[in-house]
MDAnalysis code that builds the backbone (N, CA, C; Angstrom):
import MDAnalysis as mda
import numpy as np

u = mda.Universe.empty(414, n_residues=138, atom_resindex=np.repeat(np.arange(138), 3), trajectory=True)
u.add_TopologyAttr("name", ["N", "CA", "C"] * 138)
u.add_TopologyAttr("resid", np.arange(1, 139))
u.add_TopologyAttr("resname", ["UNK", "UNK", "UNK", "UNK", "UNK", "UNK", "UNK", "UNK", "UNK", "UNK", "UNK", "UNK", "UNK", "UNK", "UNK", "UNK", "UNK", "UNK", "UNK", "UNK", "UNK", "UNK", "UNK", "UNK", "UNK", "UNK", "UNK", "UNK", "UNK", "UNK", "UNK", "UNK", "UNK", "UNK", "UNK", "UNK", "UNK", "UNK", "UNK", "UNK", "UNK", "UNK", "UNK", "UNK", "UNK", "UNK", "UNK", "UNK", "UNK", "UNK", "UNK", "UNK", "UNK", "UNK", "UNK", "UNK", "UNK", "UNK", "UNK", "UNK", "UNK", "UNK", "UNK", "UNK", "UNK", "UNK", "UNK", "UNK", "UNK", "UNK", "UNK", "UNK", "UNK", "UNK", "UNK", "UNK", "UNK", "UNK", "UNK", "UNK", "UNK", "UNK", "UNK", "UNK", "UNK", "UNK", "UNK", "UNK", "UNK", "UNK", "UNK", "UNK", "UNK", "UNK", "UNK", "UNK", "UNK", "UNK", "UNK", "UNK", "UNK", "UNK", "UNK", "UNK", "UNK", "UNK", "UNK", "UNK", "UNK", "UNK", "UNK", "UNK", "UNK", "UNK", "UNK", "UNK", "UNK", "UNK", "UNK", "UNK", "UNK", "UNK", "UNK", "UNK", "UNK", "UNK", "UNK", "UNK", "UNK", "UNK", "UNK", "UNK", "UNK", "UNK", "UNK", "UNK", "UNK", "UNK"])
u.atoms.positions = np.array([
    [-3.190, -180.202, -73.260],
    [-3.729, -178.916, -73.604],
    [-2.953, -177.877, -72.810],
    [-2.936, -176.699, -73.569],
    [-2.196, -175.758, -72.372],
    [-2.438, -173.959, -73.434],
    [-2.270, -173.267, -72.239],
    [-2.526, -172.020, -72.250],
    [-1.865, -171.072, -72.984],
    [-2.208, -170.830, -73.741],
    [-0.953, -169.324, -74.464],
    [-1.230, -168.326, -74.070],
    [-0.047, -167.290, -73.709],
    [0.491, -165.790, -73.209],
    [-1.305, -165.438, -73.542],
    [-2.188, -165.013, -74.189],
    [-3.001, -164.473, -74.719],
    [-4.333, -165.022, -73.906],
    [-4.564, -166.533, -73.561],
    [-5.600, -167.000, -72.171],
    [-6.089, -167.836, -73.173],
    [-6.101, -167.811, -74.628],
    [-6.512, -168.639, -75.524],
    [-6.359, -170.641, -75.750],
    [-7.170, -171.294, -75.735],
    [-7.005, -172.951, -75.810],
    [-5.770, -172.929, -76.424],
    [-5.072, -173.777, -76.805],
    [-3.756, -174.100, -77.981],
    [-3.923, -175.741, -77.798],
    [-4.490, -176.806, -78.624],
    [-4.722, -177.769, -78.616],
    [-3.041, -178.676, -79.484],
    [-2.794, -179.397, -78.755],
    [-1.534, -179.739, -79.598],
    [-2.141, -181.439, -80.100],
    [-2.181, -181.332, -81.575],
    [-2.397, -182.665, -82.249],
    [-1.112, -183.530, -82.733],
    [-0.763, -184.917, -82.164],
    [-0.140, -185.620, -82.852],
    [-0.938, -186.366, -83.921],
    [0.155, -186.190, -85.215],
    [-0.327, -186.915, -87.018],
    [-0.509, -187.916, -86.213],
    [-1.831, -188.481, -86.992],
    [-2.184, -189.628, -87.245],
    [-0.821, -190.938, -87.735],
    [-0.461, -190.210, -88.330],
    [0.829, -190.764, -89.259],
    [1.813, -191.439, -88.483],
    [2.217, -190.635, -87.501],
    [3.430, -190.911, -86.433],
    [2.924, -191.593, -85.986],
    [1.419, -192.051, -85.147],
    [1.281, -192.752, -84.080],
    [1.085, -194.350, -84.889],
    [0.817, -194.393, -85.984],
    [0.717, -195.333, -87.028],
    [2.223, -196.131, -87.450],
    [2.910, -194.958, -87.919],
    [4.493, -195.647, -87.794],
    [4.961, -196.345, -86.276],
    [4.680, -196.210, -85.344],
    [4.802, -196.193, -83.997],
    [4.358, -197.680, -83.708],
    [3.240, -197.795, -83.869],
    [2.413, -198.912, -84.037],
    [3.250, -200.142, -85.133],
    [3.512, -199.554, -86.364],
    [3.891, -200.809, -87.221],
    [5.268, -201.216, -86.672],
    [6.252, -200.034, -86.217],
    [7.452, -200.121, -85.887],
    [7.510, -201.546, -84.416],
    [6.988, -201.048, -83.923],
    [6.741, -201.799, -82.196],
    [6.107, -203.420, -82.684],
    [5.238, -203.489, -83.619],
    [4.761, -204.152, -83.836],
    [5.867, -205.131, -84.745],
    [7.240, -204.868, -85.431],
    [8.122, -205.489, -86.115],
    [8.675, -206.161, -85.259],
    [9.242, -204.753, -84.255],
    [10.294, -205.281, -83.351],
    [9.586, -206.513, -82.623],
    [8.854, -207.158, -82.280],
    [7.976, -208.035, -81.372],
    [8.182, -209.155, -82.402],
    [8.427, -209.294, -83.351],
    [8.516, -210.343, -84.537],
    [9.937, -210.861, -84.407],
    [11.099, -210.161, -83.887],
    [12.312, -209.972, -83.915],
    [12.691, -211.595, -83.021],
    [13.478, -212.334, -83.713],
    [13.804, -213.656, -82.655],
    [14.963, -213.189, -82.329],
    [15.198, -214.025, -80.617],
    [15.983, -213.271, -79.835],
    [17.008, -214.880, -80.870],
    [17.695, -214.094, -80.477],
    [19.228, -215.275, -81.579],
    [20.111, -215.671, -80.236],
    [20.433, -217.305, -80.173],
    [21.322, -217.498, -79.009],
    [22.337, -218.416, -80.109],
    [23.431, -217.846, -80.230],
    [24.660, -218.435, -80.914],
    [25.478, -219.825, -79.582],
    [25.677, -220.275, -80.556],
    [26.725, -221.309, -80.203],
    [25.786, -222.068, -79.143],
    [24.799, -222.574, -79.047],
    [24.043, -223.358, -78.013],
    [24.617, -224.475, -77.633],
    [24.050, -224.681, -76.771],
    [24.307, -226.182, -76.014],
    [23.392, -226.961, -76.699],
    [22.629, -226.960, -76.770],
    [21.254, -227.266, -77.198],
    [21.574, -228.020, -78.800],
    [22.399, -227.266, -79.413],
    [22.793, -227.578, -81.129],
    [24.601, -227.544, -81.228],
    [24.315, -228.635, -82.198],
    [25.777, -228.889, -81.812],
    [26.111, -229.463, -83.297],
    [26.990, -228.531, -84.119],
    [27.107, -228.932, -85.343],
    [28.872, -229.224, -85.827],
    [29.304, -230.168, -86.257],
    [30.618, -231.007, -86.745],
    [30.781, -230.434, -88.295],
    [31.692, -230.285, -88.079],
    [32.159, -230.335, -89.855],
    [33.020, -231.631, -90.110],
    [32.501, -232.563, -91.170],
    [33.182, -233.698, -91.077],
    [34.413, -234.230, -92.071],
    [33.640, -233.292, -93.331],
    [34.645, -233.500, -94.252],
    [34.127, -232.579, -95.530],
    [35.015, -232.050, -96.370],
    [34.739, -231.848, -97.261],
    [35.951, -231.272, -98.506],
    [35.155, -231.500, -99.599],
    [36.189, -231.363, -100.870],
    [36.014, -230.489, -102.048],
    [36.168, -230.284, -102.997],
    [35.582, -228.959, -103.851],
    [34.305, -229.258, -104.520],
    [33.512, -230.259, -104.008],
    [32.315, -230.839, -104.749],
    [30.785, -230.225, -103.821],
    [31.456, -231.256, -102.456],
    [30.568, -231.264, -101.276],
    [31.320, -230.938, -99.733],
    [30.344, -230.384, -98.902],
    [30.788, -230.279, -97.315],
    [29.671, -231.001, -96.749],
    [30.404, -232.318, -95.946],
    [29.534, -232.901, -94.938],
    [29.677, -232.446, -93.550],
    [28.689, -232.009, -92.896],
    [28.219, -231.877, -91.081],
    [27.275, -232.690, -90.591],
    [28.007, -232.828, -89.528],
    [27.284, -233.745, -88.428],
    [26.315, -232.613, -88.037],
    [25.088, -232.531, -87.610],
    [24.031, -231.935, -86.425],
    [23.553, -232.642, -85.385],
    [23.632, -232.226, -84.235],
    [22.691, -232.785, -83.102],
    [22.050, -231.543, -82.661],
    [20.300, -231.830, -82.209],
    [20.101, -230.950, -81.921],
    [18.962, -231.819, -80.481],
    [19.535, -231.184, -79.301],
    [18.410, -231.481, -78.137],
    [17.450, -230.163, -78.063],
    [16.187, -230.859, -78.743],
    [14.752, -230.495, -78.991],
    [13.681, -230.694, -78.037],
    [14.504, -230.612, -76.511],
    [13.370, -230.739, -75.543],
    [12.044, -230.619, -75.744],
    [11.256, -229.908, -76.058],
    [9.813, -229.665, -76.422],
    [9.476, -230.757, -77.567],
    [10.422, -231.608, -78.228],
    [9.432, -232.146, -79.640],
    [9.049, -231.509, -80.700],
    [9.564, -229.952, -80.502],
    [7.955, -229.336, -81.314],
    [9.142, -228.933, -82.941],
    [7.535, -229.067, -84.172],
    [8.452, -228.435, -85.288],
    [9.396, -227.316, -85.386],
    [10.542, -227.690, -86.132],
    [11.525, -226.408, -86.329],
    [12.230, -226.454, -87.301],
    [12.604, -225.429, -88.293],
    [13.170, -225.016, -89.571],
    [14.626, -224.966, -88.786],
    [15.096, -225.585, -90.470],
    [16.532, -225.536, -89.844],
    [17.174, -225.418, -91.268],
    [17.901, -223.968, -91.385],
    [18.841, -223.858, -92.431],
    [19.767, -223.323, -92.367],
    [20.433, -223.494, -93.500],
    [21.804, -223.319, -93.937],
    [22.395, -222.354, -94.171],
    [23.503, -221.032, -93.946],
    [23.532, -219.760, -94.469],
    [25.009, -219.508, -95.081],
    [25.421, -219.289, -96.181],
    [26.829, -219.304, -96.247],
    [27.205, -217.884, -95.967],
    [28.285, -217.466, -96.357],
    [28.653, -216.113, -95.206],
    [27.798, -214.703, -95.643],
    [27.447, -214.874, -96.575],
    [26.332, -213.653, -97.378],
    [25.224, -213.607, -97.048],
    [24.864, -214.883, -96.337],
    [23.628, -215.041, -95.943],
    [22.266, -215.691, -96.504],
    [23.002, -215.973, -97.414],
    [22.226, -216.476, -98.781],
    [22.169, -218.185, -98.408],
    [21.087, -218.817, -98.459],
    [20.444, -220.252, -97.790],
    [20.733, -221.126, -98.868],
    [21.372, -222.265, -98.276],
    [22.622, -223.336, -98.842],
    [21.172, -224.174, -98.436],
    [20.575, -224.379, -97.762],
    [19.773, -225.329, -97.372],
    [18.921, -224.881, -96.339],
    [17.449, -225.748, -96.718],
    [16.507, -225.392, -95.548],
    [15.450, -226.433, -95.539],
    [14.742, -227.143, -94.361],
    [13.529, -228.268, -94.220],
    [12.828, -227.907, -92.829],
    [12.317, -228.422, -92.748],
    [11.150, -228.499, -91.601],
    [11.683, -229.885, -91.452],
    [11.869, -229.796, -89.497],
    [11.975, -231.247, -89.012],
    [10.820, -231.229, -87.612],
    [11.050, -232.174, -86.945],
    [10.281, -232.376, -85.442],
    [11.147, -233.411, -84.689],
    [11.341, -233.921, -83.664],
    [12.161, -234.715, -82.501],
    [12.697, -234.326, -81.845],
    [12.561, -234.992, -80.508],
    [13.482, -234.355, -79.579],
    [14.972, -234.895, -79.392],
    [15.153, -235.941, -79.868],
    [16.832, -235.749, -79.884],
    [17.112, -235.756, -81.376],
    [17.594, -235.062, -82.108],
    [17.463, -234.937, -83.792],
    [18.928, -234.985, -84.094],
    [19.428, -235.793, -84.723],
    [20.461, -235.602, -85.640],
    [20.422, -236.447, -87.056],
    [21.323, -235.628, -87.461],
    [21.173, -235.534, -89.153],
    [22.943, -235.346, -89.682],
    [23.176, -235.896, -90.764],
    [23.983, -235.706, -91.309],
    [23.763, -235.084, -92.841],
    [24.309, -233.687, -92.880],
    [23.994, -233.040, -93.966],
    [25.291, -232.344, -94.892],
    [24.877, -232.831, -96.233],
    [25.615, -233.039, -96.962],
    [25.505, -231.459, -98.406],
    [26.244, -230.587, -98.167],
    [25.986, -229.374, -98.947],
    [26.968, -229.099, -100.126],
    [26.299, -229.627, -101.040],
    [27.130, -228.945, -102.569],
    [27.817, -227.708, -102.031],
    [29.580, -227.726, -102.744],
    [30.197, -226.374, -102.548],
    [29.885, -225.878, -103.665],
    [29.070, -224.649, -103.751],
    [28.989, -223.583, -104.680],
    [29.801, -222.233, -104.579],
    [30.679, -221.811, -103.732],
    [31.449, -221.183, -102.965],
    [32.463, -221.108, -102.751],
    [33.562, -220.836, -102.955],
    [34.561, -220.735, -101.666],
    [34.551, -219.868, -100.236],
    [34.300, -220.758, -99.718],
    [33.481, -220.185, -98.251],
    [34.367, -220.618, -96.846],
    [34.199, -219.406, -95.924],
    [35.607, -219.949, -94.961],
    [34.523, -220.618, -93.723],
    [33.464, -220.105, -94.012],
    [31.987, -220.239, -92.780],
    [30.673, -220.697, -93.261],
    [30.175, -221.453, -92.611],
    [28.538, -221.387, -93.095],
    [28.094, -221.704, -91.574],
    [26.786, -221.070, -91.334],
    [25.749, -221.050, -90.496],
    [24.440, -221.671, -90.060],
    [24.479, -222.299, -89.216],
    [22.782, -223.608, -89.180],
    [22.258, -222.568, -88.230],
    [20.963, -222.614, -89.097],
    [19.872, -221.733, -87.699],
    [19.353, -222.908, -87.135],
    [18.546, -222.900, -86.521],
    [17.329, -223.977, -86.294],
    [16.309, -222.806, -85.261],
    [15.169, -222.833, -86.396],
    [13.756, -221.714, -85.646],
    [13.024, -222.264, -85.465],
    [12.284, -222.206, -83.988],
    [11.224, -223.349, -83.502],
    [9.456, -222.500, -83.962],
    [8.883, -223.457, -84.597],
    [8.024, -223.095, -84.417],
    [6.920, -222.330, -83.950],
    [7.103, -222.386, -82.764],
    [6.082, -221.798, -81.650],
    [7.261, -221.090, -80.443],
    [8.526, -221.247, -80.249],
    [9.018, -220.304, -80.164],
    [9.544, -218.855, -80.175],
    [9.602, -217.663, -80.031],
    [10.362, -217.078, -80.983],
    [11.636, -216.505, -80.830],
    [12.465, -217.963, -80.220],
    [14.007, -217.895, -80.706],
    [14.247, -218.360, -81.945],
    [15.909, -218.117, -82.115],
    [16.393, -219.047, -83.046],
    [18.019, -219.395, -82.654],
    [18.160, -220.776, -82.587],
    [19.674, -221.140, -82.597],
    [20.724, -220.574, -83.601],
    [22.014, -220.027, -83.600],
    [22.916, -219.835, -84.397],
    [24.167, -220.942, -84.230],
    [25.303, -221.267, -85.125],
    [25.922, -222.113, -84.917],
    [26.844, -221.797, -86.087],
    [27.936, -221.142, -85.944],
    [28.720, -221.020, -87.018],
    [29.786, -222.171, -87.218],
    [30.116, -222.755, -88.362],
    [31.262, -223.622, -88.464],
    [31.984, -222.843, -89.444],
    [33.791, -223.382, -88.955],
    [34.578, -222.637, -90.294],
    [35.029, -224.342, -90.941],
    [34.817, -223.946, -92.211],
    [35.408, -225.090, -93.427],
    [36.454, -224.648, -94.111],
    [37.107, -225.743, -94.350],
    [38.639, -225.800, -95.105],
    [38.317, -225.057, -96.850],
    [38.895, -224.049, -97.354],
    [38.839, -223.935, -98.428],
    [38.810, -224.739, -99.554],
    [38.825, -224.867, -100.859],
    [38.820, -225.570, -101.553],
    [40.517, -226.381, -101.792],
    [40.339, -227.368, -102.205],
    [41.578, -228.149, -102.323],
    [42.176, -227.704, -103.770],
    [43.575, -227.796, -104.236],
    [43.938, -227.661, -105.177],
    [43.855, -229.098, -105.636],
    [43.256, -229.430, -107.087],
    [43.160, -230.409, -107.416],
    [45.087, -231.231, -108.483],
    [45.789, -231.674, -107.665],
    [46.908, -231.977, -107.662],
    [47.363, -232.706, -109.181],
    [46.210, -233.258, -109.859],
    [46.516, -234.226, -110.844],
    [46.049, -233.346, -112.084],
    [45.344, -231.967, -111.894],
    [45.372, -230.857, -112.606],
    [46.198, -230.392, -113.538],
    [47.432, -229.985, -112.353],
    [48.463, -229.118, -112.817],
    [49.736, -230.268, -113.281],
    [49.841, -229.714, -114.450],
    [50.405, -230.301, -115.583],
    [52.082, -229.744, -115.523],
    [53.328, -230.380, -115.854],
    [54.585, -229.429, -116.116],
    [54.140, -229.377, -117.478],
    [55.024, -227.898, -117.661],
    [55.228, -227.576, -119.173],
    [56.905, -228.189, -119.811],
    [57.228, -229.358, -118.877],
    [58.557, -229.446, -119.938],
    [59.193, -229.762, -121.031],
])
């Protein structure tokens, strides 16, 4: 509250509105998982792949045991794959149709009751030219 030149009240109201945006805003950011790239913790192989499929190795040390989503992102961001697993030493060998020509794809793994999430980028070999294709014209 404060005084104007004149001795008169001058009550200053903040909108309802603002303190509401304020609230939903604060309230997002708190949803926000802190992202730790390249972990120790997750440890993903690219093993092979050809213009069909890309196989990766995953290991993931899951100290806690506890459930965690774990998917796939190709460079757009757009999810190649996703499951719910649980264990504490977890590996998997996962096997992803190429729909793409893609130089990267991305494994999250989001824990449950956490609210991190692992990042883990791998780069993959482009597509192969298929050799028995190309025909001479002689």
């Amino acid at each position: 509250m404060s005084l104007s030149k004149s001795g008169s009240k001058k009550i200053t109201v903040v909108p309802v509105v603002l303190i509401f945006l304020l609230m939903v805003s604060s309230s997002a950011f708190s949803q926000q998982r802190d992202t730790e790239e390249n972990s120790r913790d997750m440890q993903v192989k690219y093993l092979d792949g050809d213009n069909d499929a890309l196989l990766f190795n995953l290991k993931y040390a899951n100290d806690s045991g506890n459930d965690f989503k774990l998917m796939v992102l190709n460079e757009t961001g757009e999810v190649l794959f996703q499951n719910n697993y649980s264990g504490k030493n977890f590996r998997k060998k996962i096997k992803l149709a190429r729909l793409t020509d893609t130089d990267r794809v991305t494994f999250l793994i989001r824990s449950a009751r956490e609210n991190i999430q692992l990042s883990y980028k791998v780069k993959v070999k482009r597509k192969v030219a298929d050799e028995s294709a190309i025909t001479s014209m002689d």
